[in-house]
C-alpha positions in Angstrom: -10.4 -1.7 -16.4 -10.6 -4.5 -13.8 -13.8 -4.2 -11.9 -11.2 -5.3 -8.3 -8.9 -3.1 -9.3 -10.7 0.1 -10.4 -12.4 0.1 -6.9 -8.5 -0.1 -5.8 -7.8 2.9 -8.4 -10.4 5.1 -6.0 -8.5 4.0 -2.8 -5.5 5.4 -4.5 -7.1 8.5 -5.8 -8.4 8.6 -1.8 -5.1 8.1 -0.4 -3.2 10.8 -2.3 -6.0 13.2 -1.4 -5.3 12.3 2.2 -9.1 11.5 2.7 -9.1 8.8 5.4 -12.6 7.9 5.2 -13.2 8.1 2.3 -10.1 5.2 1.9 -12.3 3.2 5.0 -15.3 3.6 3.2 -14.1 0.9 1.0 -13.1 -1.6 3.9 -15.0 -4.0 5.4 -16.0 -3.5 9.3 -14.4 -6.6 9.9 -10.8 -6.0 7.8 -7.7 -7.9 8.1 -4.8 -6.1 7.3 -1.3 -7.5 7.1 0.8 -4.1 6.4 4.2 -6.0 6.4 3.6 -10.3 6.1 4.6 -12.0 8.0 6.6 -9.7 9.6 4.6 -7.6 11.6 0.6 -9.0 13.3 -2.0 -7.9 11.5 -4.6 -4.8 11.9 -8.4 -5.8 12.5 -11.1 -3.9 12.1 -12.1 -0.1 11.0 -11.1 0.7 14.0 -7.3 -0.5 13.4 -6.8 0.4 9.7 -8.3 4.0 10.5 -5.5 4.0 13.7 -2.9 2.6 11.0 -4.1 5.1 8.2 -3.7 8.3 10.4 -0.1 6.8 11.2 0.6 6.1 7.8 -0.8 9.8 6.6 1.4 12.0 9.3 4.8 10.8 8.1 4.0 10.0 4.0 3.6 12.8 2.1 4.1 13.3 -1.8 2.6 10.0 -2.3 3.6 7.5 -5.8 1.5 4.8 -5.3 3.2 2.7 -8.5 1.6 -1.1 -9.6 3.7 -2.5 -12.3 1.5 -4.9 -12.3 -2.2 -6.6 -11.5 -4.3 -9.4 -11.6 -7.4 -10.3 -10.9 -9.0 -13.9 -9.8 -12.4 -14.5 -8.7 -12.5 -12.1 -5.6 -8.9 -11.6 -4.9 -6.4 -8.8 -7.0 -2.9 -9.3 -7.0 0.0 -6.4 -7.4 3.4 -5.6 -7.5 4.6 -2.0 -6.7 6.7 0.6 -5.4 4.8 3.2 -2.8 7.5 6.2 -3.5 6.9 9.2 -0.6 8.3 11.6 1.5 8.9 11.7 5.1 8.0 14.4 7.4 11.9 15.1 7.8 11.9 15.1 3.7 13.4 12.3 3.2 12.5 9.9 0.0 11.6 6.7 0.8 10.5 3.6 -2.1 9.2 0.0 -0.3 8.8 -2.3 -3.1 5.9 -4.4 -2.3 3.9 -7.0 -3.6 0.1 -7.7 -2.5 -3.0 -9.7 -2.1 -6.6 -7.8 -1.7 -9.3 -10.0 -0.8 -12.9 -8.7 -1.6 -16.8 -9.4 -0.4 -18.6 -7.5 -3.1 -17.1 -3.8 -3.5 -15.5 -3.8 -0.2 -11.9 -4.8 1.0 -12.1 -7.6 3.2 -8.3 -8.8 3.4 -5.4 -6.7 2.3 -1.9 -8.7 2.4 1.3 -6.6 1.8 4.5 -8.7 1.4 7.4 -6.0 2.2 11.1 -6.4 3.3 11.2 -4.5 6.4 14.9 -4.5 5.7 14.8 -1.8 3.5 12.7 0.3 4.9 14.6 0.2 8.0 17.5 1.0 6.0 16.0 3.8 3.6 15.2 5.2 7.5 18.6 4.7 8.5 19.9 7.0 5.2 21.3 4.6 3.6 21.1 4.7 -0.5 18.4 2.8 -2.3 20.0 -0.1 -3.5 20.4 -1.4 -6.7 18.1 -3.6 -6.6 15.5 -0.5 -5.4 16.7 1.9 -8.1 16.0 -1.0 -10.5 12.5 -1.3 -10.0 12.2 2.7 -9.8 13.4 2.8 -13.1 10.2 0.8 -14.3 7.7 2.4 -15.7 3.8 2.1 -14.0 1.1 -0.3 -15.0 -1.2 1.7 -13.9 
């Protein structure tokens, strides 16, 4: 495996557990987080992933983080995914993504996630997943 993205494969591992720190123990102090570019402002800081985690963690629940797909370049993994939860209100949501994590050593320095707010505002709304969404449900993991 990847040396970038088995560190990633603890974060996962982290996530579904719902341990918080142990998921900012592999963040730098310093972090920028783009949840949604370059739609939304960035998180900075501990601080503000650990705000943005806790978020996060109250309203996902049965957590399917899914990569198709990964690469790795100097200190920079790329992926493409589908994070596939449940809402507090049980409701199924999948936000096909595709991302950039920047490292300095072992820790996460830079995390870009390129969404379309569109459908998650939508899959909010009720509406269907859409053709498109069940498509790249249908895949099977990378990972």
């Amino acid at each position: 495996m990847a040396r970038l993205f088995s560190i990633l494969s603890e974060v996962i591992a982290a996530w579904q557990a719902k341990d918080v720190e142990a998921v900012l123990a592999h963040m730098a102090d310093d972090i920028v987080w783009h949840y949604a570019a370059p739609g939304m402002p960035p998180v900075r800081g501990k601080a503000g992933a650990e705000k943005l985690l806790r978020r996060f963690q109250a309203d996902m629940h049965d957590i399917q983080w899914r990569i198709f797909n990964h690469a790795e370049a100097g200190n920079l993994l790329f992926l493409e995914g589908v994070d596939d939860y449940r809402t507090t209100d049980g409701k199924r949501m999948a936000v096909p993504y595709a991302g950039v994590l920047e490292f300095q050593g072992d820790l996460i320095i830079g995390w870009r996630d390129y969404v379309d707010l569109g459908v998650i505002a939508a899959q909010k709304a009720g509406e269907p997943f859409t053709a498109q969404v069940e498509a790249l449900l249908a895949r099977k993991a990378g990972r």
